[in-house]
C-alpha positions as CSV (number, residue, x, y, z in Angstrom):
1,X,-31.1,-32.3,-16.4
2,X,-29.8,-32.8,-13.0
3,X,-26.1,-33.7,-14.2
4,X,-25.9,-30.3,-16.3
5,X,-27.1,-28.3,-13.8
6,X,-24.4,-30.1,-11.6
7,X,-21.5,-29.9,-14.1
8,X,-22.5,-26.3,-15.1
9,X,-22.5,-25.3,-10.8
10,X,-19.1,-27.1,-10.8
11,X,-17.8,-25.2,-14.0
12,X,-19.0,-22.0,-11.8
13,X,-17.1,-22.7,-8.5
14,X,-14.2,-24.0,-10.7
15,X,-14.3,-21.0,-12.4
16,X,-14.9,-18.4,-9.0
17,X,-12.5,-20.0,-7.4
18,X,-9.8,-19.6,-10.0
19,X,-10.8,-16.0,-10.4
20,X,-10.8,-15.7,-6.5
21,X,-6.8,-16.9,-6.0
22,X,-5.9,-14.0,-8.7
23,X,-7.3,-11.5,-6.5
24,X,-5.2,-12.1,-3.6
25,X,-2.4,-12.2,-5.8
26,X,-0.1,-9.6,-4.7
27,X,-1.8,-9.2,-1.3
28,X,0.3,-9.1,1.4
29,X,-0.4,-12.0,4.1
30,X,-2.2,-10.7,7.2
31,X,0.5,-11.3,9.7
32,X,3.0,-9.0,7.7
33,X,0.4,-6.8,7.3
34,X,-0.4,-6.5,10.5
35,X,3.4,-5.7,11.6
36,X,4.0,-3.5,8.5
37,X,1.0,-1.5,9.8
38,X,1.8,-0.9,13.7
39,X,5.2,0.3,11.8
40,X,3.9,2.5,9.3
41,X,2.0,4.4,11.8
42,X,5.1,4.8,13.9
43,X,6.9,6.2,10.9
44,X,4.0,8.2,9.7
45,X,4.6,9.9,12.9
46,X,8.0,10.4,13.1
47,X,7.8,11.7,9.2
48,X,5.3,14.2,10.7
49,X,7.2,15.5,13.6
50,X,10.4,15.5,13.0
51,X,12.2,18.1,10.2
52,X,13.8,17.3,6.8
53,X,17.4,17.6,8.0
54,X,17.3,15.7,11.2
55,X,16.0,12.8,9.3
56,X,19.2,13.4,6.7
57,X,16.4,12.8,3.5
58,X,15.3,9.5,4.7
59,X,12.2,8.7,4.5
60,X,11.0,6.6,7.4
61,X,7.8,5.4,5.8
62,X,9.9,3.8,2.8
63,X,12.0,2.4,5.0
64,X,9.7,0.4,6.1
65,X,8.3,-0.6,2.4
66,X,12.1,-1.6,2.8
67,X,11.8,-3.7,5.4
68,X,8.5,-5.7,4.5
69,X,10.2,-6.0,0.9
70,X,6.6,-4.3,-0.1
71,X,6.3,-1.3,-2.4
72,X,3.3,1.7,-2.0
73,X,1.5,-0.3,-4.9
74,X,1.2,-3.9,-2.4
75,X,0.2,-1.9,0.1
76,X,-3.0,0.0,-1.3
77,X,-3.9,-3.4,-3.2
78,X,-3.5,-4.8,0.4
79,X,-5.3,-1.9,1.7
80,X,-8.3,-2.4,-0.4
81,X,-8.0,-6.3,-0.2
82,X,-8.7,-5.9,3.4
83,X,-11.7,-3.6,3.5
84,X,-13.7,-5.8,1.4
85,X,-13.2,-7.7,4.8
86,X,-13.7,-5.3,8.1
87,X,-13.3,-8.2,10.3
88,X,-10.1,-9.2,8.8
89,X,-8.7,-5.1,8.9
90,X,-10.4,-5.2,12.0
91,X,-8.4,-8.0,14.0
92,X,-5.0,-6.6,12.2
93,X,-5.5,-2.5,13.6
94,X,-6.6,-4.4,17.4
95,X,-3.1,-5.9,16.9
96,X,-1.5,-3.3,15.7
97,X,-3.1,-0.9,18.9
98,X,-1.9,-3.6,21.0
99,X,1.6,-3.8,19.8
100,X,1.7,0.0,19.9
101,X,0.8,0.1,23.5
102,X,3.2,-2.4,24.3
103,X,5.5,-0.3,22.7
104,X,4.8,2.8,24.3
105,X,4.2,1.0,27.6
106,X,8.2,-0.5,27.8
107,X,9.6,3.4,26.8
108,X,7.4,4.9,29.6
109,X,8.9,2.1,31.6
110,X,12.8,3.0,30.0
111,X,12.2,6.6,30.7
112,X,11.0,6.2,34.5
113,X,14.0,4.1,35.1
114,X,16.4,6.4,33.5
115,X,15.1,9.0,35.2
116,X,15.4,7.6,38.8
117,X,19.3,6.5,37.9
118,X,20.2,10.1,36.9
119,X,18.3,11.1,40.5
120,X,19.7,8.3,42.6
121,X,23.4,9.1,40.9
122,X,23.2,12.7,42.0
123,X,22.2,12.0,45.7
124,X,24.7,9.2,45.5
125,X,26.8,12.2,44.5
126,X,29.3,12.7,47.2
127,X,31.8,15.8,47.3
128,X,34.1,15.9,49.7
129,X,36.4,19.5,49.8
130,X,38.7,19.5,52.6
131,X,37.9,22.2,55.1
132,X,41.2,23.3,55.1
133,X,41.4,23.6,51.3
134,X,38.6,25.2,51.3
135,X,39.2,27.9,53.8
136,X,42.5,28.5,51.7
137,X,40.8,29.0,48.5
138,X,38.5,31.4,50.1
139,X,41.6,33.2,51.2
140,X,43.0,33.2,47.9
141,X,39.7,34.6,46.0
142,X,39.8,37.3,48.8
């Protein structure tokens, strides 16, 4: 009795477990997932804010799929692979936010820095009009 109840649990597992490696079949592995994710939402955005024919009929959000070698199918089996698993989907959007800050942290960074060189170039800016040349255009405008 006690070896068929054991051979029938190990049929079981044998069996759950095959069963279990088809379902993440297709799924794309956390670490890419996590990446694709933090740029999907970037290109979400951009695919929201900016017009049609600035983006020349690219679509910034398949460009991506691109990227990841992924199609929209992957990622919604992904998708829903994950939230069976809210620690998992979790972990990847804290990532993701992380990533994202970083992101936006550096152009904040780019931007200042930019913005102080066009400053510093103007008071660096140093016109020097003869006074004499001067005086003779005035003359001239006269």
């Amino acid at each position: 009795m006690m070896r068929k109840s054991i051979f029938i649990l190990s049929v079981l597992l044998v069996f759950y477990s095959c069963n279990n490696s088809r379902a993440h079949k297709n799924v794309i592995p956390q670490e890419k997932y996590q990446k694709m994710m933090t740029e999907l939402i970037i290109a979400s955005k951009i695919k929201e804010q900016i017009t049609d024919k600035r983006l020349n009929g690219l679509d910034p959000v398949q460009l991506v799929y691109q990227k990841y070698d992924v199609d929209s199918a992957q990622v919604k089996k992904s998708t829903d692979y994950y939230s069976h698993y809210p620690e998992i989907l979790l972990e990847v959007y804290k990532k993701a936010k992380e990533e994202l800050q970083k992101t936006l942290d550096s152009l904040e960074k780019s931007t200042t820095k930019m913005k102080k060189k066009k400053v510093d170039s103007i008071k660096n800016l140093k016109i020097k009009i003869p006074k004499k040349k001067l005086r003779e255009q005035i003359k001239e405008s006269e």
